[in-house]
C-alpha positions in Angstrom: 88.9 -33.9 44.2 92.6 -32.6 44.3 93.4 -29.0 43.0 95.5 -29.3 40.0 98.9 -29.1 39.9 101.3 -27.3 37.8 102.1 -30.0 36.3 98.5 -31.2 35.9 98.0 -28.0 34.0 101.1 -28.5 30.9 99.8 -31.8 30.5 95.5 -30.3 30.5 97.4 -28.0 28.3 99.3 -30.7 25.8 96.3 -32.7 25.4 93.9 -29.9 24.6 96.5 -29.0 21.7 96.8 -32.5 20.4 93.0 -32.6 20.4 92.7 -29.2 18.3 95.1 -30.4 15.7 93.4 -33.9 15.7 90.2 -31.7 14.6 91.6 -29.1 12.6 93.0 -32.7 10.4 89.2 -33.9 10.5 87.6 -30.8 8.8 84.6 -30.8 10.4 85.0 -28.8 14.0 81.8 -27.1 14.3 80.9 -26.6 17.7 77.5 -25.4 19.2 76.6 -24.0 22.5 73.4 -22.8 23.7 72.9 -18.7 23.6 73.2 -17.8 27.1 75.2 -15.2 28.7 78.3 -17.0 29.9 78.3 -19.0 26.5 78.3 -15.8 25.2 81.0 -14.3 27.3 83.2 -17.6 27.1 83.0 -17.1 22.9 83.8 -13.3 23.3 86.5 -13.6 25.5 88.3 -16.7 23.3 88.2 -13.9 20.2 89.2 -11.2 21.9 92.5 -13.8 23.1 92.9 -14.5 19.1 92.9 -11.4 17.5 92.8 -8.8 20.3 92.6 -5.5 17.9 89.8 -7.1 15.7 87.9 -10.2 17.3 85.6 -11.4 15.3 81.9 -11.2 16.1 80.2 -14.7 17.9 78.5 -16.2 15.5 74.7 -16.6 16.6 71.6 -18.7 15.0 68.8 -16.6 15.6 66.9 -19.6 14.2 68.0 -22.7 16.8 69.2 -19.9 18.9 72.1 -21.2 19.2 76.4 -20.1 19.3 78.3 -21.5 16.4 82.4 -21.5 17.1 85.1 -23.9 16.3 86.3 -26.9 18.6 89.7 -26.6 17.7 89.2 -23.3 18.3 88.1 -23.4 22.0 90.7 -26.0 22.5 93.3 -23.8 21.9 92.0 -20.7 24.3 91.3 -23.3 26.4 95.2 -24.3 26.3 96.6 -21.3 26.7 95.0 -21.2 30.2 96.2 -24.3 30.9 99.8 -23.6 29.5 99.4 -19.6 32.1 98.8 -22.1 35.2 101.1 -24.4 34.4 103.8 -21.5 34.6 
């Protein structure tokens, strides 16, 4: 498989924000991952890039053990990565 390219990476970065305001439209953009570590991390670090002086805590299940966050959410860290590499 190729590397990406910097162009690769504005369009990654223009789809992932089509598909967060396609869910955001939708209402329902509940997204679960299982409680691990990196899952963990991944969550932590996508709050800390939204409100860096006061990220909200992950929101965990203690029941199904699970990580409850937003798609449109994660979409949108997830662009902004993109949109850095595509610089």
């Amino acid at each position: 498989m190729r590397e990406l390219s910097k162009n690769d990476w504005r369009v990654l970065a223009e789809l992932l924000e089509m598909a967060s305001e396609s869910s955001i439209k939708h209402g329902v953009d509940e997204f679960k991952l299982d409680n691990t570590k990196e899952n963990l991390e991944l969550v932590v670090s996508a709050e800390l890039w939204d409100c860096p002086n006061d990220p909200c805590p992950a929101n965990i299940d203690k029941d199904d053990n699970q990580i409850y966050t937003d798609d449109s959410f994660l979409m949108r860290f997830f662009a902004s990565i993109a949109r850095e590499n595509s610089q």
